[in-house]
Steps between C-alpha positions, in 0.01 A plus 500: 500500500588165317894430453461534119290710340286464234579671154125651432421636225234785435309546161280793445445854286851689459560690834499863306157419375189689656281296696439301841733186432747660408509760799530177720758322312715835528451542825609097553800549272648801749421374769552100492696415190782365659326419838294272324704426202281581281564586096238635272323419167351739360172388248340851383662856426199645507638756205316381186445133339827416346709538823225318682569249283859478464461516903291220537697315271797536658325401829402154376882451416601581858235335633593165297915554516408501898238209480806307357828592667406647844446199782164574675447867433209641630252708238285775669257630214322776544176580332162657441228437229416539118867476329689452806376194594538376136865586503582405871286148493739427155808492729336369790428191265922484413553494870209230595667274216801478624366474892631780655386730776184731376395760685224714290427860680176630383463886474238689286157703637259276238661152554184368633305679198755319234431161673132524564465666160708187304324170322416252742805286293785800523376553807570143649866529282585786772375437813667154400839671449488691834474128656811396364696767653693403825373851604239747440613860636146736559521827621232544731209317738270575225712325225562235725147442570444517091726216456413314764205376302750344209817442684592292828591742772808367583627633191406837489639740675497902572802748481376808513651777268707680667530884529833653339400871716479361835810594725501345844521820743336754226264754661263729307510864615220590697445809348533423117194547418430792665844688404400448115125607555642807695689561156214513341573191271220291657511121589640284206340247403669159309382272256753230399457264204413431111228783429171287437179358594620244712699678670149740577677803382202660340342448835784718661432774302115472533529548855752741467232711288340488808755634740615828296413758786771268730853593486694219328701374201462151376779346297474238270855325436432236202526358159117322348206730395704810548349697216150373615588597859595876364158531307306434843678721692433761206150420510438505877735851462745395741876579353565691800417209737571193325859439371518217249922440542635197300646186595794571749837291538583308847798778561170764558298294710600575844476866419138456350437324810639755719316751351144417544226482774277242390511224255153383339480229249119362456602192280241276350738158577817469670763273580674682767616790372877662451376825559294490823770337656726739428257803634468287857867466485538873480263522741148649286148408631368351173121501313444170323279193434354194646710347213741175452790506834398918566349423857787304592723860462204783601301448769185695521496787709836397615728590207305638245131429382388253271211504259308318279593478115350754273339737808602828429249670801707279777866547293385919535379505828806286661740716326345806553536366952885484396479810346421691765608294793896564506507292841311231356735459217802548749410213729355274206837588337674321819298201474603431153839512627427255794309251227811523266760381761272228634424294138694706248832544586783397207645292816200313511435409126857387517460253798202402335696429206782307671225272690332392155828432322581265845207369487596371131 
């Protein structure tokens, strides 16, 4: 720990608004605000377009006011693709100007898409942007690997998310599973996340047309495509299987948790999602997808299954092995927990932390 710490301060999407970054920057405020000294800035509500713009504005004030008066601050800036990185590379310009520590965390499933997808002249603008930082924060292998190809190694770097569920010394139940079947309720099933293609939830419900003479529940906790997500389960006539729940606050999530089996989310692109980390930190087996950091948090066969994109067959076929395999689920279930301590502990995202603001 260095004698005087640095004043760091964190800009990204308010920390009540829905959505991965700002599940990680709440989860940093509680638990190293004043460990770390950090402050916040917040750049997006996330409520409609005039508050994100009265936000945003009153971000580039801060950021300036601490551009000018603070003595070697450090900026963290956290952000993703599309209108986040036009917002967040703004201030990351202030800072750069006035030659003070950058460090530019990249989050977002389809950052690679908005890159690849970009002119060849805003493309070089970027990738030229993420070499001026003093720091590029990644948050897996497979990011890391991504970058690799436009940014020197030495100055990228993973921290993993980390999960908010995991308790050191938590044990699942052994007989969870079985004490709700036995109640005739069936194994619940989770699905955690905005309601959409990407997110394959159509491809849930597809295979869960498939399953109806198994005994199970799947709930769908989300905002997105929710009216889209009702039709389908209309369609496929599955309103006593399929629950489509809204979005839920971070005060309900350890009960959701709590309360399910199995977590499946069959995404199309990832980053390293909020949600699966918080299922292995409650200790669910998870179904999900060769996708972004996912094999970095579910192992196949040893925590869950994972599938390719868009296959509804294999997504059917591994659930329906859950499904009916309470001691399957039970000892995947412990390996989750096992993973979560290892690499994605809160105690390890904050020494990871407190080494990259040293190493500044």
């Amino acid at each position: 720990m260095p004698d005087r710490k640095v004043k760091v301060f964190m800009v990204g999407p308010s920390l009540g608004t829905q959505g991965g970054i700002s599940s990680v920057l709440d989860i940093y405020n509680r638990n190293f605000k004043e460990k770390l000294n950090l402050s916040f800035i917040s750049s997006y509500s996330g409520r409609n377009r005039i508050m994100d713009v009265l936000m945003f504005n009153g971000a580039v004030l801060k950021v300036l006011f601490i551009n000018v008066f603070y003595a070697a601050p450090v900026f963290h800036i956290h952000v993703a693709s599309k209108g986040s990185y036009l917002r967040k590379s703004i201030l990351a310009k202030f800072c750069m100007a006035f030659r003070h520590k950058l460090i530019l965390h990249v989050h977002g499933a389809m950052f690679d898409q908005f890159l690849e997808g970009a002119t060849q002249s805003r493309k070089n603008k970027i990738i030229a942007l993420f070499n001026k930082a003093d720091q590029v924060v990644v948050l897996s292998e497979y990011w890391f690997s991504y970058f690799a190809k436009y940014i020197p190694k030495e100055r990228l770097r993973i921290i993993y998310n980390p999960s908010s569920t995991f308790k050191s010394g938590f044990v699942k139940a052994c007989n969870r599973t079985t004490s709700r079947s036995d109640k005739g309720g069936g194994m619940q099933v989770l699905f955690m996340g905005r309601l959409g293609e990407r997110k394959g939830t159509y491809d849930l419900i597809r295979a869960a047309a498939k399953l109806k003479d198994t005994d199970f529940v799947l709930n769908l906790y989300g905002d997105g495509e929710v009216d889209k997500v009702r039709e389908l389960v209309e369609k496929e006539n599955l309103e006593g299987i399929v629950a489509v729940n809204g979005w839920v606050p971070h005060s309900r999530i350890n009960e959701i948790y709590e309360s399910a089996d199995i977590m499946v989310l069959p995404s199309y692109a990832e980053g390293l999602p909020m949600s699966l980390l918080e299922a292995i930190g409650k200790g669910l087996p998870v179904i999900s997808t060769h996708v972004g950091g996912i094999p970095e948090l579910i192992e196949d066969g040893r925590n869950g299954f994972l599938i390719e994109p868009g296959d509804v067959e294999a997504l059917a076929d591994k659930l329906k092995i859950l499904l009916t395999s309470p001691e399957l689920v039970e000892k995947m279930g412990k390996e989750s927990l096992a993973i979560a301590g290892k690499k994605f502990s809160i105690e390890k995202a904050g020494e990871q932390l407190q080494e990259l603001y040293n190493s500044l």
